[in-house]
N, C-alpha and C positions, 0 to 999 in steps of 0.2 A: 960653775953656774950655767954657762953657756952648753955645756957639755947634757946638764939636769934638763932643761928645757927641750934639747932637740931628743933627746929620748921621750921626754913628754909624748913629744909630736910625731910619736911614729904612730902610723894605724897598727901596728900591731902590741903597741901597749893602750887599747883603747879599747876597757871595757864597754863599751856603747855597741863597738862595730859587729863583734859576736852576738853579743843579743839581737841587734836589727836582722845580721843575716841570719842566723837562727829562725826569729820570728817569720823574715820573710819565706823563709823555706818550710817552714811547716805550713806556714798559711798555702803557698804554693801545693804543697801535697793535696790541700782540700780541692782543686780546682777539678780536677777531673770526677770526681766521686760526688762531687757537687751538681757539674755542668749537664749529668743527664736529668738530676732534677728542679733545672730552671732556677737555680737561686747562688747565688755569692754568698762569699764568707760571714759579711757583714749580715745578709740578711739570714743565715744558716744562726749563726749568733743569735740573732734577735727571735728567734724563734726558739732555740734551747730556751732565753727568758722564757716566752710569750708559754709554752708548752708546761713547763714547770707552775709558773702564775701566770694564770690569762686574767685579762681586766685593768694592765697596770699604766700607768700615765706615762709621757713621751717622758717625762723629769727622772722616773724611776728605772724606767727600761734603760736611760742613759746613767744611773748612777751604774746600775748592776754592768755594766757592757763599757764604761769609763769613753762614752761617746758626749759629744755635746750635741744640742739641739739642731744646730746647723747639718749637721751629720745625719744624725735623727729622721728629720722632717722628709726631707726629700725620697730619704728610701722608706719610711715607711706609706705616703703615697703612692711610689710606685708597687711595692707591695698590696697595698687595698686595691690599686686598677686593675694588679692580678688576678683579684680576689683572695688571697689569703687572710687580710685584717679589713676591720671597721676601727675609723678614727672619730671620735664622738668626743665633741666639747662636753665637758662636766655639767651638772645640772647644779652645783654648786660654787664655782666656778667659772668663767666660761674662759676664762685664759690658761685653762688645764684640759690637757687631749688624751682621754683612754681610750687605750688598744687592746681590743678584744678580737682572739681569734673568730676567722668565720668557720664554717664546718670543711671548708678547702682544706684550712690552715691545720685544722684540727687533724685530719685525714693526711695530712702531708707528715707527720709525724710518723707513723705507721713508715711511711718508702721512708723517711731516713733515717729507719734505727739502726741498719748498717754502718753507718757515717764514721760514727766514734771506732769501732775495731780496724775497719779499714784503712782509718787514718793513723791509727795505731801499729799496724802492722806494716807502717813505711818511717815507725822512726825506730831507727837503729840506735834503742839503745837499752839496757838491762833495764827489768823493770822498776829496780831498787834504786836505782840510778837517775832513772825516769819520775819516781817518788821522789826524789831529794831536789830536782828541779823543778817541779813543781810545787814543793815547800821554799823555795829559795825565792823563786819568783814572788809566790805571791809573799815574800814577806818584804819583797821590797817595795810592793805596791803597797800595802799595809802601811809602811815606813814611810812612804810615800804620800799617801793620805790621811796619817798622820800630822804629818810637818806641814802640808799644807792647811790641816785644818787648826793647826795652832795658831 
C-alpha cells in the first residue's frame, strides 16, 4: 500500500504535469510572433473570438475562451485604451457588456493571419498526431463541462 501511494507521488506518473508543461510551451511559442504585434496570448484569443463573432458579451466571449470575468474585465479595458474594442453596457440590460471590434481591431486581423502557420511550424509533431491531440484535448474539456454541468 505504502509502496502504491509513493508511486502515486512521483511527478512523473502525473498526468497534470505534461499537459501544464505542454500548455505552457506552446503558449510560450506564441510570444515572439505575438510581441511585434503589441498583443499577448490572452488577448490574441480573444480576438480569434471577437474576429469570428464580433458583437458578443464579456459572458460569452468567456464561455467560448473558458475564462472568467475577473480575467475578462481587465484585459478587455486595456484592450479598448488601445483601441482595438468598444465595451458597451446592453441597451437591454445594463449588467451585460458587448464587445465589438473597432476598425483597429478589425485591421489587426489582416497582420495576424500569419499567427496560426507560424505557430504551427514550431510544434514538432506529425500532423495526424497533432489531429488526435487536439481531438483528445478537447474531449476532455467536453467531459469536463459536462460533469460540471450536471
Amino acid at each position: 500500500m505504502e509502496n502504491d501511494y509513493q508511486e502515486a507521488m512521483k511527478l512523473t506518473n502525473q498526468l497534470c504535469f505534461p499537459l501544464y508543461a505542454a500548455a505552457r510551451h506552446v503558449t510560450g511559442l506564441y510570444t515572439p510572433v505575438l510581441k511585434p504585434l503589441g498583443l499577448t496570448y490572452t488577448q490574441y484569443i480573444v480576438f480569434l473570438v471577437l474576429w469570428e463573432k464580433d458583437g458578443l458579451t464579456v459572458g460569452e466571449i468567456g464561455e467560448k475562451l473558458l475564462l472568467d470575468n475577473g480575467t475578462l474585465s481587465p484585459l478587455l479595458k486595456k484592450m479598448e485604451k488601445a483601441g482595438y474594442v468598444k465595451r458597451q453596457r446592453s441597451r437591454e440590460d445594463e449588467r451585460v457588456v458587448v464587445i465589438t471590434l473597432t476598425e483597429t481591431g478589425r485591421a489587426l486581423r489582416e497582420k495576424a493571419k500569419d499567427v496560426p502557420a507560424k505557430v504551427a511550424g514550431c510544434i514538432d509533431l506529425p500532423p495526424e498526431k497533432a489531429q488526435m491531440l487536439y481531438g483528445l484535448l478537447y474531449e476532455l474539456l467536453d467531459n469536463q463541462k459536462n460533469k460540471e454541468g450536471a
